[in-house]
N, C-alpha and C positions, 0 to 999 in steps of 0.2 A: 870919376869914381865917387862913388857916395860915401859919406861919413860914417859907421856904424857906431851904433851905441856901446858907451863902454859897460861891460858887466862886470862885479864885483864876484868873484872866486873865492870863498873864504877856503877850502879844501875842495881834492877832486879835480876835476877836468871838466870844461865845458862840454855840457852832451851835444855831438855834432859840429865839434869845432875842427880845424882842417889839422891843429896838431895834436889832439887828443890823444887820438889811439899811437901816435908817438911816444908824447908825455907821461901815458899811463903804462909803456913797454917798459921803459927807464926805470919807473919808480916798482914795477913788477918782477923787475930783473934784481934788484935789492934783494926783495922780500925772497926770494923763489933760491939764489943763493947763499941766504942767512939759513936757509935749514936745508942739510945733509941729505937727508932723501931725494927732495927736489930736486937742488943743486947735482946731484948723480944722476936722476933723471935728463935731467934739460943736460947734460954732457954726454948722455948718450943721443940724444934726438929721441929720446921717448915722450919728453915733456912739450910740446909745441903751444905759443901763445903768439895770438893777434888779436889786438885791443884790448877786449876786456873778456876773451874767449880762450879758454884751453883745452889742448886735448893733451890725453894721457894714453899713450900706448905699451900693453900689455898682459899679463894673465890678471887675473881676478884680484891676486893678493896682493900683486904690484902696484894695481891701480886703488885699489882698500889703504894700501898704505901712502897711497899720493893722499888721496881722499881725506883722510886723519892729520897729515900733513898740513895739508892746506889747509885745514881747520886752525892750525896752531896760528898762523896768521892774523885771523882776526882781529886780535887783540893789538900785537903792538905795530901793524900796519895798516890797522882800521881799513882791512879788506873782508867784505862778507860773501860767503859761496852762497847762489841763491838753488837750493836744495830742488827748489819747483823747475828749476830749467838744467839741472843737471842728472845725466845718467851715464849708465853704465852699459855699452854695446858687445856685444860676442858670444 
């Protein structure tokens, strides 16, 4: 077995590492039940996440107010929604 190079992680998760999208369930499970809306979603099974991907199931206003939600994030779990790869299906 070959030696791999050690990478230095200051934050975040290595892109493409084998426990990444682990590591980044963990730390999304935190953030997702520090706020109330989420947290009610994701206990219904409306809120589903894998890696760094989610879905939101439901009417317009449900998902507007995920939407808003997950904005509040940003800040103190220096998570950013990226606006260009997200939408709104139905």
């Amino acid at each position: 077995m070959e030696d791999c190079p050690a990478i230095a992680v200051s934050h975040g998760v290595p892109q493409g590492g084998v426990l990444s999208p682990f590591l980044f369930n963990i730390y999304l499970e935190e953030a997702i039940l520090s706020n109330t809306t989420l947290r009610d979603l994701a206990l219904k099974g409306k809120l589903l996440a894998y890696a760094d991907d989610l879905a939101i199931a439901g009417d317009r206003q449900t998902i507007a107010n995920a939407i808003e939600a997950l904005l509040t994030l940003e800040g103190p779990f220096n998570l950013i929604v990226n606006k260009k790869k997200s939408e709104i299906l139905g």
